[in-house]
C-alpha positions, 0 to 999 in steps of 0.5 A: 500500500502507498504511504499517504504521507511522505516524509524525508529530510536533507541537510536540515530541510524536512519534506511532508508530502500529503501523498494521496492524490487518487482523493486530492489528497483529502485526509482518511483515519490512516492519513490522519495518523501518518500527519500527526506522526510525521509533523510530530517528528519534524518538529522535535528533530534536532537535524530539521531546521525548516519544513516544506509541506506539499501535497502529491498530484493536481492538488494540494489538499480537498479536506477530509475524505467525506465519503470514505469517513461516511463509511468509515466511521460510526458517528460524529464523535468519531469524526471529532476523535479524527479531527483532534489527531489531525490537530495534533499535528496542527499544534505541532507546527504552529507551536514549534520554532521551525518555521514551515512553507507550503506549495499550493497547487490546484484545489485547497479547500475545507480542512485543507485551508486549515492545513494551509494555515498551519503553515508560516509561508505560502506559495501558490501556483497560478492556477490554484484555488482556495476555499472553505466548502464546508457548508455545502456539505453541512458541517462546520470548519475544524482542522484551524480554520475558525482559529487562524483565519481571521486573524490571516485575512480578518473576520469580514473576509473570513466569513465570506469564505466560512458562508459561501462556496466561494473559492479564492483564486492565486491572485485573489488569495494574494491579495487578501494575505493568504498566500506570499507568492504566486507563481507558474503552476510548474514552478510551485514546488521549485520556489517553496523549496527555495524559500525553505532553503533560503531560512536554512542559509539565514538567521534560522534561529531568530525566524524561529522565535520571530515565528513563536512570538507572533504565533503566541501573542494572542495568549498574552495580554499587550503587556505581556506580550511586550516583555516577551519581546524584549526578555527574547531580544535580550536571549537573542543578542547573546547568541553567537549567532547575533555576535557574528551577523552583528560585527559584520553589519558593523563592518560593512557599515564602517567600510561603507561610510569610509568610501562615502 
């Protein structure tokens, strides 16, 4: 049987591919399982030190596999024990340091928005396309739709999508901040792995904290949050890593004013 999720890692870049795209790659109960692992593990490994998700075939990600979940599975507090693995997962990306791009090709809707959202970076093909569709089907978001899209695109534009089938296209997407980029839908994959590359190459470690403040904040009033800032600054400007980039700015700027 063909593993619905793919998972491998090179020189500190880990790859999560949703890999069932017989189903647009929309999640069953072993699918489920196999995310909660794989992006438990990234998240936890000393080697990895930023993640690309991507799914295999002409789309991203259609949600849950409602058909296969109508026989499947005996009842609504199934569904809600499928959604809380598929959460743990969630939770493990957003509440990690290592920040996590996506690729975005053809169909990303329901549950597979919340995937999206779940992720610091998105990168779409020209060709992609975004949504809800929940209510067509009867049921409600999960998987962090409710919990991450607003404070993505604010609660006007986040209940247009919630109400409607509406799906957002690349430009429309980028438009509202759901996506960083928008790019040839062959290039998609190439330019997400370039991004996540590019975080590796870099100060990986204040984008990670970068990436925990901001995910945090709204657990903290104003205050609090404002003396996070400042005790993670105060952390951050001890490391070696800041002494090196800090000298070198110092550098060139010395360098620069002599030659003005």
């Amino acid at each position: 049987m063909t593993e619905s999720i793919l998972l491998s890692v090179d020189d500190g870049l880990a790859h999560i591919t949703l890999n069932r795209p017989q189903r647009l790659n929309a999640f069953d109960v072993d699918m489920a399982r196999a995310w909660e692992r794989a992006a438990t593990e990234v998240t936890s490994r000393d080697d990895v030190g930023a993640v690309l998700l991507s799914g295999a075939g002409s789309s991203f990600c259609a949600g849950g596999d409602v058909a296969e979940m109508s026989m499947a599975l005996s009842g609504g507090a199934e569904v809600a024990e499928l959604a809380r693995t598929i959460n743990s997962g969630i939770r493990a990306l957003t509440e990690s340091i290592v920040p996590v791009v996506v690729a975005l090709q053809g169909a990303t809707a329901g549950g597979g928005l919340g995937i999206m959202l779940s992720t610091d970076y998105a990168v779409a093909g020209a060709g992609a396309r975004i949504g809800s569709r929940y209510a067509a089907m009867g049921l409600t978001p999960d998987l962090s739709v409710t919990a991450h899209l607003s404070r993505a695109v604010g609660e006007r534009r986040a209940l247009q999508l919630a109400l409607t089938d509406r799906m957002l296209t690349a430009d429309e997407a980028l438009a509202w901040g759901l996506v960083a980029e928008v790019v040839p839908d062959d290039d998609v994959l190439r330019r997400a792995e370039e991004v996540a590359r590019s975080w590796l190459q870099g100060a990986i470690a204040a984008f990670g904290e970068a990436k925990r403040l901001i995910r945090s904040s709204p657990l903290r009033s104003v205050a609090e949050q404002l003396e996070e800032e400042a005790v993670t600054i105060g952390r951050a400007f001890d490391t070696d890593e800041a002494k090196r980039r800090i000298a070198a700015f110092v550098e060139a700027s010395r360098r620069k004013k002599e030659q003005s």
